[in-house]
C-alpha positions in Angstrom: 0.0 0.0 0.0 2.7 2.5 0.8 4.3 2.1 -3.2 0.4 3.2 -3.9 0.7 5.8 -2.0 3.7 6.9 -3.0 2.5 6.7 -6.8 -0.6 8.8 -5.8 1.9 11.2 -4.5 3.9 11.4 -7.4 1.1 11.4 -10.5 -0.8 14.4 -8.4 2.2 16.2 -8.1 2.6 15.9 -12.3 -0.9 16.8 -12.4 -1.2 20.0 -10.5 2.4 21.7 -12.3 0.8 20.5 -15.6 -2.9 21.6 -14.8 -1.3 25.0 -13.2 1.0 25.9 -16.3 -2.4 25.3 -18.7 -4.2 27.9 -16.8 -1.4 30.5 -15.9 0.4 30.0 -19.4 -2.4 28.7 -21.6 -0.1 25.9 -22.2 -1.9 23.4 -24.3 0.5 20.9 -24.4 0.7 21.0 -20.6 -3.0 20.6 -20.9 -2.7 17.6 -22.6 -0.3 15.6 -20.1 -2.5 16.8 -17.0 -5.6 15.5 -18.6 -3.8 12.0 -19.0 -2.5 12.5 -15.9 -5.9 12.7 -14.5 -6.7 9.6 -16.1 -3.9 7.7 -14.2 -4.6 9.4 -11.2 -8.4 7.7 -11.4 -7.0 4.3 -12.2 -4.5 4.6 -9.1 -7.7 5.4 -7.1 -9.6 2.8 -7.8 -6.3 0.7 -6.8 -6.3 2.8 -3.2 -10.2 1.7 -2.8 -10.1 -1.9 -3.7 -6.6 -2.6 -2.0 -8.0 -0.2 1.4 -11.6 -2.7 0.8 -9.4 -5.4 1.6 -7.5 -4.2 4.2 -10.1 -3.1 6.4 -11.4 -6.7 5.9 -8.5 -8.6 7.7 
């Protein structure tokens, strides 16, 4: 769980420089990666839920 977290950590970090240079800069490019960086943050999510699901179980 903590490598999860870490991941988290590390793809909302990439998402909030890229998210904060598309609106300060209009950077469309930077647009781009934070929207897929979005993405990857939802899958990691839905990783956190089902593996904290399971933890709380035991």
């Amino acid at each position: 769980m903590e490598a999860l977290l870490k991941q988290i950590s590390e793809a909302y970090e990439n998402f909030c420089t890229d998210a904060t240079l598309q609106q300060e800069k209009n950077n469309k490019a930077a647009g781009t990666r934070a929207r897929k960086a979005s993405l990857e943050l939802e899958k990691l999510m839905k990783e956190f839920r089902k593996v904290s699901l399971e933890a709380s179980k035991a």
